[in-house]
C-alpha positions in Angstrom: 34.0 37.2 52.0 33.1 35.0 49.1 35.9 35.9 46.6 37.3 33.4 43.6 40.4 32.8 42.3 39.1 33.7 38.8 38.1 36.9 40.0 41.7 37.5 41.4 43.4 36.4 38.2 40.9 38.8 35.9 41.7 41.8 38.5 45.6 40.7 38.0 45.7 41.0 34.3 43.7 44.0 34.3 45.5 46.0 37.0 49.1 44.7 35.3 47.6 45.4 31.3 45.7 48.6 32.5 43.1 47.6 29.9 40.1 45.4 30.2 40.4 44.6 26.6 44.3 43.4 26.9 43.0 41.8 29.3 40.3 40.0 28.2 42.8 39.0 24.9 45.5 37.3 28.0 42.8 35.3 29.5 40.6 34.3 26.2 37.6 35.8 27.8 35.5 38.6 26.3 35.3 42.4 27.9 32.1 42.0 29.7 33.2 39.0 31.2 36.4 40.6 32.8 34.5 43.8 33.7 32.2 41.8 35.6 34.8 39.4 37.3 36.4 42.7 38.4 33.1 44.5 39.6 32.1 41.2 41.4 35.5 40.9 43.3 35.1 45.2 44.5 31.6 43.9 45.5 32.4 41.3 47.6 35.5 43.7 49.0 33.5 46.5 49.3 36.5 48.8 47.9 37.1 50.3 44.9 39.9 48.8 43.0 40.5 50.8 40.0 39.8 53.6 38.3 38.0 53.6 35.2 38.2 56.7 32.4 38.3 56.4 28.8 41.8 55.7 27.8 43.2 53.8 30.4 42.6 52.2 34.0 44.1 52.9 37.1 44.9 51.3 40.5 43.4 53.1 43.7 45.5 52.4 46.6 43.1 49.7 47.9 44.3 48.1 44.0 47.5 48.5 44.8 47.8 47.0 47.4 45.7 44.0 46.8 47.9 43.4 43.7 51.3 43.1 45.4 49.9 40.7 47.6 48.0 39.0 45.3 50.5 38.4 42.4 52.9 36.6 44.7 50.4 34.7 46.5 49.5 33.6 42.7 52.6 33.0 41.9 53.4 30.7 44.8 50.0 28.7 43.9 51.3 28.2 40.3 54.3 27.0 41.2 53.1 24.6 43.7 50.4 23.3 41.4 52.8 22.5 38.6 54.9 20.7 41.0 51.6 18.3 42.3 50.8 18.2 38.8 54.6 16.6 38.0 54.2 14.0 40.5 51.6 12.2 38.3 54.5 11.6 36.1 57.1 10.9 38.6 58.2 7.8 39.2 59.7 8.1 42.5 58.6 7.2 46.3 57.6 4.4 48.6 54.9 2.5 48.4 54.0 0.1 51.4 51.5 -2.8 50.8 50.3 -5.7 53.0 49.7 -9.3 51.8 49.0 -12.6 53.2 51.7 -15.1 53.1 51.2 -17.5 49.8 50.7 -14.0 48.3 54.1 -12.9 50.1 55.9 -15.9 49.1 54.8 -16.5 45.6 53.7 -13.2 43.7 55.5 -10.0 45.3 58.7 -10.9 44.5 58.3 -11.0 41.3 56.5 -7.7 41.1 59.2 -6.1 43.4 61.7 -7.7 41.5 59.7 -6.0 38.3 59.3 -2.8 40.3 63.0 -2.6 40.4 63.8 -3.1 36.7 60.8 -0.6 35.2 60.7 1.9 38.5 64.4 1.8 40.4 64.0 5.1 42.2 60.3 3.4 43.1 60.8 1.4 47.0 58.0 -1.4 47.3 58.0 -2.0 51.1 56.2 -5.3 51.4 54.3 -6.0 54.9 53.9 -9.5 55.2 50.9 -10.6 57.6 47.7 -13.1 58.1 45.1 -12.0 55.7 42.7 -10.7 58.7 46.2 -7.9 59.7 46.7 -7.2 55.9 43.1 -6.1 56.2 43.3 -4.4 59.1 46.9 -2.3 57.5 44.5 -1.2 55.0 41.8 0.2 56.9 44.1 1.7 59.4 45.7 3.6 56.6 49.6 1.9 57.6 49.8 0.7 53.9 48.9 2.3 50.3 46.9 -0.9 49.1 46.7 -4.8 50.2 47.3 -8.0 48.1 44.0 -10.1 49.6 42.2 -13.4 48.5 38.3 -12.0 48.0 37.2 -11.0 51.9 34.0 -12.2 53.5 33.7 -8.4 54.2 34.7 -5.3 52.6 32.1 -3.0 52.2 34.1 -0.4 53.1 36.9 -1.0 50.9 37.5 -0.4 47.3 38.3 -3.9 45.4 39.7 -4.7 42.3 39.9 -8.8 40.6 43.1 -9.0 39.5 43.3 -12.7 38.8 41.6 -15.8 39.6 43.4 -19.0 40.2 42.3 -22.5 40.4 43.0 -24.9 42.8 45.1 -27.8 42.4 46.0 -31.3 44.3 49.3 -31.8 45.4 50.4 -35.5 46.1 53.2 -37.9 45.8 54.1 -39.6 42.2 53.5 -43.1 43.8 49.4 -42.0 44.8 46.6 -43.3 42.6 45.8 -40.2 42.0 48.8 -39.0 40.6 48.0 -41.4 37.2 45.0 -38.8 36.6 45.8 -36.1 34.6 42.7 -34.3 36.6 41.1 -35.3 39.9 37.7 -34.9 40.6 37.0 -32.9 44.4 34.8 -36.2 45.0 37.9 -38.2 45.1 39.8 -36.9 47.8 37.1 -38.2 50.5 38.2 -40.4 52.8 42.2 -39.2 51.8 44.1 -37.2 54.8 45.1 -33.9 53.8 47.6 -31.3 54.9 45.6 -27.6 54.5 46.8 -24.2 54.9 45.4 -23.0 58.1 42.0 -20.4 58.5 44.2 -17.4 58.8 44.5 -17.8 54.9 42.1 -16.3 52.7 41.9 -20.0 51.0 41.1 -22.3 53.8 37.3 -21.1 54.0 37.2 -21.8 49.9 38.8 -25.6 50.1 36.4 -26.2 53.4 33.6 -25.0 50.8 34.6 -27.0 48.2 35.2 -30.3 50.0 32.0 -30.4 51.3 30.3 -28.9 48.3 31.0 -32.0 46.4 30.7 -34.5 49.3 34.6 -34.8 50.3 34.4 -35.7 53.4 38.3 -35.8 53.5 40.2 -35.7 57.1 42.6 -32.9 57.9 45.5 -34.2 59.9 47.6 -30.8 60.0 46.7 -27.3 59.8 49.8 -25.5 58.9 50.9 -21.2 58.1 53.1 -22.0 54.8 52.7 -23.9 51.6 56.9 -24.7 52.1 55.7 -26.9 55.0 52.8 -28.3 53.6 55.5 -29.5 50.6 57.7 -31.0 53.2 54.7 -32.7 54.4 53.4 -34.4 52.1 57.0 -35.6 50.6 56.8 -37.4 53.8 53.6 -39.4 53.2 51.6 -37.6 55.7 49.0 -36.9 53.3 47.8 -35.0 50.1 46.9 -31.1 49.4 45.0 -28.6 48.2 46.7 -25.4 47.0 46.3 -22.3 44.8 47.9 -22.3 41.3 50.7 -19.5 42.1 51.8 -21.9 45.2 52.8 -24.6 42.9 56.6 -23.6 42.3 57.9 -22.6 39.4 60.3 -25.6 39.0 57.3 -28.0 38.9 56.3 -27.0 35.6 52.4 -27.1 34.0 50.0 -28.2 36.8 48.6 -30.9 34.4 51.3 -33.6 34.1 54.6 -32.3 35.8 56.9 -33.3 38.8 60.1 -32.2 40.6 62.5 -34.1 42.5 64.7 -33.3 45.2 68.0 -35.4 45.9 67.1 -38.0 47.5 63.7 -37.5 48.1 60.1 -38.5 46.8 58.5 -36.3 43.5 55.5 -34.3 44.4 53.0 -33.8 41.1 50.6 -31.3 41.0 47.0 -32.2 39.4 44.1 -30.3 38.3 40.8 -30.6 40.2 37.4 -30.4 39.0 35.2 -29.1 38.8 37.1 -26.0 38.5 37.2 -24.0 41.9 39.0 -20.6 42.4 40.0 -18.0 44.0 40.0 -14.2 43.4 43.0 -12.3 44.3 42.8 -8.7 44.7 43.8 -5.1 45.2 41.8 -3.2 48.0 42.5 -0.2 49.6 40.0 2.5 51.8 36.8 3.7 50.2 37.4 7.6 49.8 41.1 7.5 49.6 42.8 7.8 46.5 46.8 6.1 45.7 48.7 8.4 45.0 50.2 8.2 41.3 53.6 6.1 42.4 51.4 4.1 44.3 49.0 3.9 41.0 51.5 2.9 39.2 53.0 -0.5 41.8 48.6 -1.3 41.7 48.8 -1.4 37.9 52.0 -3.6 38.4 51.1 -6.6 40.9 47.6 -6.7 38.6 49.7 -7.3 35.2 52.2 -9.5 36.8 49.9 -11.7 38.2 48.1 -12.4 34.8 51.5 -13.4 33.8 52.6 -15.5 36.4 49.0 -17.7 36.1 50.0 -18.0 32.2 53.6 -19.2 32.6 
């Protein structure tokens, strides 16, 4: 039975008016229009719904009652409607996303923190995993969205560039490097370097890089966290390449800053060029849309990490 909603709001305001022409006034629709609405939905019912004379309209019992049914079954899809409708302005709900661990450690808190201050009755539930899991959460359908560095592969997924960072040596104040305010990729051959392991999104970009401009540079520890790489090179073990949002907040401008711990050696942070980067961003499943909360926390980790890469 092929029978629309519009007909069934037409036959509603006819059969509760009793006039096609009140009718038509209700719905802002001329008289044909509602007289054909009405004849199509008796067509497609094969029943006679109303009676037609001169003066007035009335029900049959067939109208009747298809109109008791049919006005609360209306009024329940109103009701729900408006209530989907207010959720694109609610601000209320979880929303879970995934994110590999310099991402974890150095750009979600602050949006959470952020989250918490513009959106309190908002819960971001971070999920903090190897890039290749955060992927997998997001095609699985376990989180809303995932925090990535720019995947080999992901034709299947919807991406958005949120930011792109440069990366940056790390090294101890007593280096010849450190007198550079920048240091060329070409320098660091020969040099022994601590990396972040090929579970990160970066690895496969600083691997490109070195050997790109002809850095033949030897990695002596592959490590999961930019906090051990830190402790690592304090200790002489060697120098680093990391993304700009890894370099804490307490160092300063990546140009010409330091930080000291009690006791301990000052790490500085230089600029490498040529300039090299990374593109962070949102992805989620092709075909599924966020929900508006979950709009909203996407909107958030993309404006936050603009500011982060400006402080």
């Amino acid at each position: 039975m092929n029978v629309s909603l519009r007909q069934l709001r037409v036959f509603v305001a006819v059969a509760e008016s009793s006039s096609f022409s009140r009718a038509a006034d209700a719905l802002a629709l001329t008289q044909p229009a509602v007289s054909r609405n009405v004849t199509d939905l008796e067509q497609a019912m094969g029943l006679q719904l109303l009676h037609r004379t001169t003066r007035e309209v009335e029900l049959t019992e067939a109208g009747r009652l298809l109109l008791g049914s049919v006005s609360r079954v209306l009024e329940d899809l109103d009701a729900c409607l408006q209530e989907v409708q207010g959720l694109a302005t609610q601000r209320k709900g979880r929303v879970k996303v995934a994110s590999s661990p310099t991402l974890s450690a150095h750009l979600l808190p602050q949006c959470i923190a952020r989250g918490k201050q513009q959106m309190p009755d908002v819960n971001i539930q971070l999920l903090d995993r190897i890039q290749s899991d955060v992927l997998l959460s997001v095609r699985s359908g376990e989180v809303d969205f995932g925090v990535v560095i720019d995947p080999s592969e992901k034709q299947d997924l919807d991406a958005q560039t949120i930011v792109a960072e440069p990366f940056c040596l790390v090294c101890l104040s007593s280096h010849r490097l450190a007198r550079k305010k920048e240091v060329h990729w070409a320098d660091l051959a020969g040099q022994p370097l601590v990396l972040l392991d090929h579970a990160s999104g970066s690895r496969r970009l600083i691997d490109a890089a070195l050997q790109a401009h002809g850095a033949a540079a030897s990695v002596v520890q592959d490590v999961g966290h930019t906090a051990t790489i830190y402790s690592m090179v304090q200790q002489g073990l060697g120098l680093s390449v990391v993304p700009r949002l890894a370099i804490p907040v307490g160092w300063g401008k990546q140009a010409a800053t330091s930080s000291k711990s009690a006791g301990s050696a000052v790490l500085l942070s230089r600029r490498l060029v040529p300039r090299v980067q990374r593109s962070i961003m949102l992805v989620k499943r092709q075909q599924r849309e966020l929900s508006p909360v979950a709009h909203l926390v996407w909107d958030l980790i993309a404006a936050e990490a603009l500011n982060l890469l400006d402080e």
